[in-house]
Structures are given as structure tokens and as C-alpha cells.
C-alpha positions as CSV (number, residue, x, y, z in Angstrom):
1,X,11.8,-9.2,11.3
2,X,8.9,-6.6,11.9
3,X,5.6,-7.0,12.4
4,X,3.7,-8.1,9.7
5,X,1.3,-5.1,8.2
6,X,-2.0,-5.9,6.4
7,X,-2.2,-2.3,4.9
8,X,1.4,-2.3,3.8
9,X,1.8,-5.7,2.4
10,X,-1.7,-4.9,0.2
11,X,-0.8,-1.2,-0.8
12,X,3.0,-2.9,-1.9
13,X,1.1,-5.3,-3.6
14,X,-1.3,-3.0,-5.5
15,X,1.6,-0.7,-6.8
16,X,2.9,-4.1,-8.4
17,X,0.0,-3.0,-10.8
18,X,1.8,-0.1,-11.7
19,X,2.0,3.7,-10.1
20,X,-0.8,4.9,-8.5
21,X,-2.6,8.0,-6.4
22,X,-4.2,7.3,-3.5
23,X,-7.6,7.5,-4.7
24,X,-6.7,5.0,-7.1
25,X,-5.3,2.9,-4.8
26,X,-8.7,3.4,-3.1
27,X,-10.4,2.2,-6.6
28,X,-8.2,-0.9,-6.5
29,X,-9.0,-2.3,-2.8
30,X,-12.6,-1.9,-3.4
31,X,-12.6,-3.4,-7.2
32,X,-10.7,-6.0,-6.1
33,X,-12.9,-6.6,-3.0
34,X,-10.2,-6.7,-0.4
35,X,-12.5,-6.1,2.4
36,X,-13.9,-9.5,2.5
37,X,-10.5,-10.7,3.8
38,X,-8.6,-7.8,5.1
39,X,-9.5,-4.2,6.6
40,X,-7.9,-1.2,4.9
41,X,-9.1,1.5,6.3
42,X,-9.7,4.9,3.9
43,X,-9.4,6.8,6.7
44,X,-5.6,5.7,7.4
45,X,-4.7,5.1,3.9
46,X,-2.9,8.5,3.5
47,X,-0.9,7.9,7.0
48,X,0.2,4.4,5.8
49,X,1.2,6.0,2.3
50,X,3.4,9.1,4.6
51,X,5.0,6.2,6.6
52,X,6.0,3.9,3.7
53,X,7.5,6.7,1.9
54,X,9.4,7.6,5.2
55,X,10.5,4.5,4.9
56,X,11.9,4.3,1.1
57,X,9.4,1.8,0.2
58,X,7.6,4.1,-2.2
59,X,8.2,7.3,-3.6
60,X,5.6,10.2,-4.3
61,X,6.2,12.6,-6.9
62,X,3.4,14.8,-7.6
63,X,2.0,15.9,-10.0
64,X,-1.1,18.3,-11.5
65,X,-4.4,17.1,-10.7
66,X,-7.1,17.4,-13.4
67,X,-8.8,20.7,-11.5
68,X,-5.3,22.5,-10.9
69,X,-4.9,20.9,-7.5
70,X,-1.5,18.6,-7.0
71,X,-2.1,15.1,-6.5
72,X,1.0,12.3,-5.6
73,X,1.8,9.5,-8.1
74,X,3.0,6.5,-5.1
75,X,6.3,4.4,-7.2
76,X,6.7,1.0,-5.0
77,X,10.7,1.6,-4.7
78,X,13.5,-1.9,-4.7
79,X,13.5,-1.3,-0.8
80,X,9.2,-1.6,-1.0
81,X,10.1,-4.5,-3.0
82,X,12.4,-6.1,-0.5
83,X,9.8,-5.3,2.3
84,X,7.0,-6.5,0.1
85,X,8.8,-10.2,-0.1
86,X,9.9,-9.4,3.7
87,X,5.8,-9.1,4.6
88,X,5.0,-12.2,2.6
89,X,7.2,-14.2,4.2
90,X,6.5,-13.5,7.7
91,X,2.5,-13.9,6.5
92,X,3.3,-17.7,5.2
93,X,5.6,-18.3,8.4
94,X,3.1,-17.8,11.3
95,X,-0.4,-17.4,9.7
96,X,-2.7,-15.2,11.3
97,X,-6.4,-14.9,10.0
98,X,-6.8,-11.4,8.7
99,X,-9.7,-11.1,10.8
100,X,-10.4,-12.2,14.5
């Protein structure tokens, strides 16, 4: 089994919500307050996104932005599914405190 990934296992979890762009992703961690128990950093959000959909564990499929730019609509995919469970049970196997 792989490492477990803090930024992958939220970003899986916050597409259970429903298909999202990365900004709204962005909306969800800070509405939801994730920083108080995990680090997500903005500033790799977009490489984690590129990875996962390397991956096949979510699909982008753009789309028209409201000022004419394209923006990408993230789909979790059944293999993000499969790694989402995957990344919750290796969390509840060996807990690690999300911060050291």
C-alpha cells in the first residue's frame, strides 16, 4: 500500500461533495476549516490536482470560465474512489497526527 497523502485523501474527500474547480476546492478547505488539522497547501493544490488526474483518480474536463478564460471541472473517478477508501484505511491503520 502507498503512502498515505493528507492532500489527496482531503481533495478525494471534497469531490464526494460533488464536481468542483480548483478554486472551489480552495473555498471548500477554508469554509470547512481544514487547516486546523491538516496543511493543504494553495500553492501545491494545482500539482496535486495534475498528479491525481495522472493517476485516474479524477478527471478534468474544462470548461468556459465566466470572463472567457477555460477553467477545469475535477470528477473524483471509481479508481479516486478506490484510492479514497485505500487512503482511509491506511489513516485508521497506523495513525499519524496530521501535524508534528
Amino acid at each position: 500500500m502507498s503512502a498515505l497523502s493528507h492532500t489527496e485523501l482531503i481533495l478525494l474527500g471534497l469531490l464526494s461533495g460533488g464536481p468542483a474547480h480548483a478554486y472551489q476546492l480552495i473555498q471548500r478547505v477554508r469554509s470547512m476549516r481544514v487547516d486546523r488539522w491538516a496543511r493543504v497547501p494553495e500553492s501545491t493544490l494545482y500539482a496535486t490536482l495534475r498528479r491525481m488526474e495522472a493517476q485516474g483518480w479524477i478527471l478534468g474536463e474544462p470548461e468556459p470560465g465566466d470572463r472567457g478564460q477555460a477553467r477545469t471541472t475535477f470528477h473524483r473517478t471509481a479508481h479516486g474512489d478506490d484510492r479514497l477508501k485505500q487512503l482511509v484505511s491506511l489513516g485508521l491503520a497506523s495513525p499519524e497526527p496530521m501535524y508534528s
